[in-house]
C-alpha positions in Angstrom: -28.0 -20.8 -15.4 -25.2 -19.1 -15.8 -21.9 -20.4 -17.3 -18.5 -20.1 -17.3 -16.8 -20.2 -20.5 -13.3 -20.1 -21.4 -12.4 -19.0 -25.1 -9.2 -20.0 -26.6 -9.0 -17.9 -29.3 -6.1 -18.1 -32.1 -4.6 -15.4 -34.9 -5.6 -16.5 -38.2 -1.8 -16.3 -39.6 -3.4 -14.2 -42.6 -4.9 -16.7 -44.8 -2.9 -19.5 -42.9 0.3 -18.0 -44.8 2.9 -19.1 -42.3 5.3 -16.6 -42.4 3.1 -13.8 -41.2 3.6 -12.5 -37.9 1.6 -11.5 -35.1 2.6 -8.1 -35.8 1.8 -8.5 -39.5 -1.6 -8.4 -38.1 -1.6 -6.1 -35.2 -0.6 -3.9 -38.3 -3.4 -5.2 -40.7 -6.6 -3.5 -38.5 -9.3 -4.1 -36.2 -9.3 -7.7 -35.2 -12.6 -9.8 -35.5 -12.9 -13.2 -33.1 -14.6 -16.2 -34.6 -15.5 -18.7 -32.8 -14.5 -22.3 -33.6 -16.3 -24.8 -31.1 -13.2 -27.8 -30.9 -11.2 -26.9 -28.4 -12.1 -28.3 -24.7 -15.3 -30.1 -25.8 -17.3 -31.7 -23.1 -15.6 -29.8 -20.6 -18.2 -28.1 -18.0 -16.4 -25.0 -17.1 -18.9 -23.9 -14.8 -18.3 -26.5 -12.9 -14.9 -25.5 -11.9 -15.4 -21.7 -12.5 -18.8 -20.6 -11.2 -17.8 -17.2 -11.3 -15.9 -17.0 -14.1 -11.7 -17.4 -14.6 -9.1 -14.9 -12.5 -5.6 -15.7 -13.9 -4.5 -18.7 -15.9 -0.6 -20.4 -16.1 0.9 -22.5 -19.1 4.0 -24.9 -19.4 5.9 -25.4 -22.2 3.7 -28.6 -23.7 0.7 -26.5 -23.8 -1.3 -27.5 -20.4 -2.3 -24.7 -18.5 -3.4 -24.1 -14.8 -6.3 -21.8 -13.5 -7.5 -20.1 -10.9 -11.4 -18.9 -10.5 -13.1 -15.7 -9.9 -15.1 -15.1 -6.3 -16.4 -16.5 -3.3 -17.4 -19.6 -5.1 -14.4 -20.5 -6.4 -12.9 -23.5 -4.7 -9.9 -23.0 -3.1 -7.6 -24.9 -5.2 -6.0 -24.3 -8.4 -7.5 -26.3 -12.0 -4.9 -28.2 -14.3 -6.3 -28.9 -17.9 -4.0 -30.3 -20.6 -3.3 -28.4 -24.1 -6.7 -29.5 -25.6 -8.8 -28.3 -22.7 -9.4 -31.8 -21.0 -9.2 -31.8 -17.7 -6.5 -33.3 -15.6 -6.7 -32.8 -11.7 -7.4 -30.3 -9.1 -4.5 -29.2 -6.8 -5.0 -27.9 -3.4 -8.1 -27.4 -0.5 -8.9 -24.6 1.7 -6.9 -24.3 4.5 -3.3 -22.2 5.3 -0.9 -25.6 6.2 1.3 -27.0 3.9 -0.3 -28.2 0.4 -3.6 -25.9 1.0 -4.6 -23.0 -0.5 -6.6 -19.9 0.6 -8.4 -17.8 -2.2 -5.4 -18.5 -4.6 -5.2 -15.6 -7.3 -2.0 -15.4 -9.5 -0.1 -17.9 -11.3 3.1 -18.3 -12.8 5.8 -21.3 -14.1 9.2 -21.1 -13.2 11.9 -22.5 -15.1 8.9 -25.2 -16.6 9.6 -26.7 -13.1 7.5 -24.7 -10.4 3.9 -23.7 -10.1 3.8 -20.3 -8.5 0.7 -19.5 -6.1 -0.1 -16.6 -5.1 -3.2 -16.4 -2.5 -5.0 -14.1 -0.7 -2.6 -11.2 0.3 -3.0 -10.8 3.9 -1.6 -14.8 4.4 1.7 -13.2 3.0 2.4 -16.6 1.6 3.5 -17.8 -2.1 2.8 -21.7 -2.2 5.1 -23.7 -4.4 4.2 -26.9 -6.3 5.6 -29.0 -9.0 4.0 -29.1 -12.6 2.3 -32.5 -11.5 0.9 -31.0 -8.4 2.7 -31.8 -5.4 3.8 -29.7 -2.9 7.0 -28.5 -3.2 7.8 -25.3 -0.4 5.6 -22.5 1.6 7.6 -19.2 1.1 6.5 -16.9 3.4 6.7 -13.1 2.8 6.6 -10.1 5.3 4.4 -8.4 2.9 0.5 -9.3 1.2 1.0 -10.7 -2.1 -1.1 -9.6 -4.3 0.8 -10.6 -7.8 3.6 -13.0 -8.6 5.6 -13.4 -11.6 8.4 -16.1 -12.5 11.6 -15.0 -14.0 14.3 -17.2 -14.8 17.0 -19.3 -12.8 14.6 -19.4 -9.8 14.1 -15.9 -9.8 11.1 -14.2 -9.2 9.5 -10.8 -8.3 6.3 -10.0 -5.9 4.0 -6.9 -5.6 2.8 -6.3 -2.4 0.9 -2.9 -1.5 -0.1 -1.0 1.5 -3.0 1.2 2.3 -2.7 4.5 4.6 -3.0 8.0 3.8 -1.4 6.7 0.8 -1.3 3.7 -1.7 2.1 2.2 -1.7 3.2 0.0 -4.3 6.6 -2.5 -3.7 7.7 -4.5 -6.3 10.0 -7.3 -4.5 13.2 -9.8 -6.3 13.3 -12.8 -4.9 15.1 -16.2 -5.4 12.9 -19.1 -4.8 16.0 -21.0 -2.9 17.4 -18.0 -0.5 15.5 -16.2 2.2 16.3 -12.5 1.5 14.6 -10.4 -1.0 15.7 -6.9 -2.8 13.3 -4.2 -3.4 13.3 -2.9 -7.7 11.2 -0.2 -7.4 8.1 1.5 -5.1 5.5 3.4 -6.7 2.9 6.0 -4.2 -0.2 7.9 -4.7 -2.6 9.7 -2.2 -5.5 7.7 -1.0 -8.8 9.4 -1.0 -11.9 8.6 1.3 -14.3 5.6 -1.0 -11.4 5.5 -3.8 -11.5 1.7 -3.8 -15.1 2.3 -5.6 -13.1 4.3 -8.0 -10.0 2.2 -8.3 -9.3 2.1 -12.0 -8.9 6.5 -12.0 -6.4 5.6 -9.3 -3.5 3.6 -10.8 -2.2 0.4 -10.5 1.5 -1.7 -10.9 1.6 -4.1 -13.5 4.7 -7.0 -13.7 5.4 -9.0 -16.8 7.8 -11.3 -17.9 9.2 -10.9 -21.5 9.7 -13.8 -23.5 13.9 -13.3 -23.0 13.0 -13.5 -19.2 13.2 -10.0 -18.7 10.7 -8.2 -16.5 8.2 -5.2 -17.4 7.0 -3.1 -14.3 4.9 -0.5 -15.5 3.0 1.8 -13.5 0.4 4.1 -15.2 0.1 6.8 -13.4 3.0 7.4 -15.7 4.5 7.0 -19.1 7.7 5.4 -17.8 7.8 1.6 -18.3 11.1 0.3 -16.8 12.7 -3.0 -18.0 14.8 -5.1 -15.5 17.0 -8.2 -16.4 17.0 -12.0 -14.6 18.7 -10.4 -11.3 17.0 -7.6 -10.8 19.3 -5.0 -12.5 17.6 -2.1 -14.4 18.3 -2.4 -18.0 16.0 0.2 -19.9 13.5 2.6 -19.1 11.0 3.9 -22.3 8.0 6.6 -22.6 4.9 5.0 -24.0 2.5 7.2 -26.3 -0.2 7.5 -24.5 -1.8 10.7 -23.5 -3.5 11.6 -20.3 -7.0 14.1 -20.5 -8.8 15.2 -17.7 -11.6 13.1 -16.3 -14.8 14.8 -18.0 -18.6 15.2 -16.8 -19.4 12.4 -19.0 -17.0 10.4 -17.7 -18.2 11.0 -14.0 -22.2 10.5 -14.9 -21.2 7.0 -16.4 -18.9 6.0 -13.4 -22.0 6.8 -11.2 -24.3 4.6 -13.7 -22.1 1.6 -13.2 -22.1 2.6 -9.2 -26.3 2.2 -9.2 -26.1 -0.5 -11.2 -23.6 -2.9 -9.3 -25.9 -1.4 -5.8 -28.7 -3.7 -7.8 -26.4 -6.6 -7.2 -23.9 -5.6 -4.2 -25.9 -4.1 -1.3 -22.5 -2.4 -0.2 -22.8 0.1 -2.5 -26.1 1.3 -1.6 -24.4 3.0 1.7 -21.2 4.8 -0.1 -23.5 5.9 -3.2 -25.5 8.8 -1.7 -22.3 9.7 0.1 -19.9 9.5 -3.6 -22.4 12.2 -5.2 -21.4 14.6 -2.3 -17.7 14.3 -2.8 -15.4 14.6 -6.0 -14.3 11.3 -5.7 -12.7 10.9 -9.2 -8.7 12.6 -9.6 -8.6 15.2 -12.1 -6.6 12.9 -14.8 -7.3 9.3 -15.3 -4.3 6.9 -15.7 -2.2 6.6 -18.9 -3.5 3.5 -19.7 -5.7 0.5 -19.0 -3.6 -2.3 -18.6 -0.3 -4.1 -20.4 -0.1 -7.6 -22.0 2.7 -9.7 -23.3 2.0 -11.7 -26.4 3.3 -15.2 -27.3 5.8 -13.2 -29.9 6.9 -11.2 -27.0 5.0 -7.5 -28.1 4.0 -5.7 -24.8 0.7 -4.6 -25.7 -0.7 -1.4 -23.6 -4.3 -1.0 -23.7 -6.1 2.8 -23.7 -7.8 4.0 -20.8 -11.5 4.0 -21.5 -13.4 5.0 -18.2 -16.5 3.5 -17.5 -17.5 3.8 -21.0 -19.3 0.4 -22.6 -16.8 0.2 -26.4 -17.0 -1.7 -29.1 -13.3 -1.6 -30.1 -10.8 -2.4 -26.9 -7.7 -0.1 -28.9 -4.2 -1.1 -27.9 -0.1 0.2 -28.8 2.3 -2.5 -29.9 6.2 -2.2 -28.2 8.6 -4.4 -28.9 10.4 -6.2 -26.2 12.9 -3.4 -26.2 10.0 -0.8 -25.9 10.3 0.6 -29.6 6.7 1.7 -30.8 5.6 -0.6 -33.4 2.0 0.3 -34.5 -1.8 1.2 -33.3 -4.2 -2.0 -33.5 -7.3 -3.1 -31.9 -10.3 -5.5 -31.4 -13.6 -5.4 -32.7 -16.2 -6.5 -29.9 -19.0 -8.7 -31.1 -21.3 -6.6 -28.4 -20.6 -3.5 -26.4 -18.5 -4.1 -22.8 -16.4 -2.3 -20.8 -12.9 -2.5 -21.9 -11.4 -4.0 -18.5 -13.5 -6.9 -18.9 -11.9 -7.6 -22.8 -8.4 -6.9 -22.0 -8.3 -7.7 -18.6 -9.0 -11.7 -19.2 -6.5 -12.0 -22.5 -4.0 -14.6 -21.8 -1.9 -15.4 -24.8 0.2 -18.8 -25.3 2.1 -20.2 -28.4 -0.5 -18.8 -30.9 -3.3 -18.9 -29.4 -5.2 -16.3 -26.8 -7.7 -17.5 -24.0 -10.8 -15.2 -23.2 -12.5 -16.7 -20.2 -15.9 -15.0 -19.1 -19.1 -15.5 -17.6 -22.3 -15.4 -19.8 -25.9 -15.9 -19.3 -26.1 -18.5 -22.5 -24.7 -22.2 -22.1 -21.0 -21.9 -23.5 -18.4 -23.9 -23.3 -14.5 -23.7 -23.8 -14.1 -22.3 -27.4 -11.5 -22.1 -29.9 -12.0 -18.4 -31.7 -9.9 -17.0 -34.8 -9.4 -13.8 -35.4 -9.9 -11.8 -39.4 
């Protein structure tokens, strides 16, 4: 049976010396997770994550909410306190006030609210209170498909259309006032059967820094842009990264992964025969993977890798001001793609969670890294 298992994982300060930072070890090397089974004993993940964890929330004592991954995911979000232990389940299916439909991202406001964002085409952020209850619906005029607390009841949106082109909007909003200011808007050409091929395409990423700034970065560039609590652009900087053109080898393992997910996802079966007649791929890949704020307040922007199964997921430490700070990056206990590493980080006062699905019984674990 499969399992879901959630790994909290924690930065051995080096040695336990205290006064290292996380940047001390970011600097150090390659970063090895061991696993330390006493965090969120007893708990059965798979009970309330069949399908594995999609984005995960924490308040200021430590508990954390969760969403899950898939059609099997309830449609309510999970609240566990800071050792793992379960506390309540908030929400049901349905689109009234207090339900949820397919809820995706999370994020706290001002330690106060619990930011939902569900399934994009309800246009709909749901709004409860760090116990649970339903606070406010705010509806949106556009699909929802990432939300991210700011400060002062501020928060931005990222909504996106599909035509002849993608078309990224990243939205300010107040949680108390109806209107809502567009930052920035981001476009690329759409291309028959791309969403099989959505990672060569590009994609918006929103972060809050720890000083309740906001990142948008989009990496189809190099530019990440910084923003301030009301929505006023503060500092743009280049990242390091280089772009190379999408290779052969690149292409024959993209196809690999296509046949093999057509083993598990008849859908694919019908595009496949039609993706080897047409250069689906673009001719340069993004910049880069995906970005990650850590509990220090480093923006961490992961390489592009492809489709190609690593061993090491390699990353570029920023500081919150977008100053380049060094070249680190994990070493994988077995190979994977990189999106599934980076993609499920979620890092919290010292401590990052690592939720995925594996085919042994696992349950929440607490991992430190040498």
């Amino acid at each position: 049976m499969k399992k879901s298992a959630l790994f909290l994982i924690f930065i051995l300060i080096l040695s336990l010396s205290l006064s290292a930072s996380l940047l001390d070890i970011y600097k150090s090397g390659k970063l090895k997770l061991v696993p330390d089974p006493t965090f969120g004993k007893g708990t059965e993940w798979d009970i309330y994550f069949p399908q594995g964890i999609l984005d995960m929330a924490f308040t200021e004592d430590g508990s954390f909410f969760a969403t899950g991954l898939g059609n099997k995911a309830c449609h309510c979000v999970y609240k566990f306190d800071k050792t793992g232990k379960f506390i309540k389940k908030i929400g049901r299916k349905g689109r009234g006030p207090g339900d949820l439909y397919y809820p995706g991202k999370l994020s706290i406001l001002d330690n106060k609210y619990l930011l939902v964002g569900e399934y994009a085409t309800t246009r709909r952020i749901s709004v409860f209170d760090l116990n649970g209850n339903f606070v406010k619906i705010i509806k949106t005029k556009e699909p929802v498909y990432d939300v991210v607390a700011l400060k002062e009841g501020t928060f931005v949106y990222l909504s996106k259309t599909t035509n002849n082109y993608d078309n990224y909007f990243v939205l300010f909003k107040n949680i108390k006032t109806k209107g809502r200011k567009l930052l920035i808007k981001f476009s690329h050409k759409h291309r028959d059967l791309n969403v099989a091929a959505m990672e060569y395409y590009g994609d918006v990423f929103i972060k809050r820094l720890k000083n309740g700034n906001l990142l948008v970065g989009y990496n189809n560039s190099n530019n990440i842009n910084i923003y301030d609590k009301t929505g006023k652009l503060i500092k743009k900087f280049k990242i390091k990264s280089k772009r190379r053109k999408v290779t052969k080898e690149d292409k024959n393992s993209f196809y690999k992964i296509m046949e093999e997910n057509a083993k598990r996802y008849p859908i694919y079966k019908r595009v496949i025969k039609k993706m080897y007649h047409m250069d689906i791929l673009p001719e340069y890949p993004p910049y880069y993977e995906n970005i990650k704020i850590d509990h220090e307040g480093n923006i961490l922007v992961f390489n592009f890798y492809n489709y190609n199964k690593v061993r090491r997921v390699k990353f570029d430490v920023y500081s919150h001001e977008g100053n380049y700070l060094c070249f680190s990056e994990f070493d994988i206990t077995k190979p994977l793609k990189s999106r599934d590493f980076e993609r499920a980080l979620f890092f919290d006062k010292g401590f990052i969670y690592y939720p995925f699905i594996n085919d042994e019984d696992f349950n929440l674990r607490r991992m430190k890294a040498k």
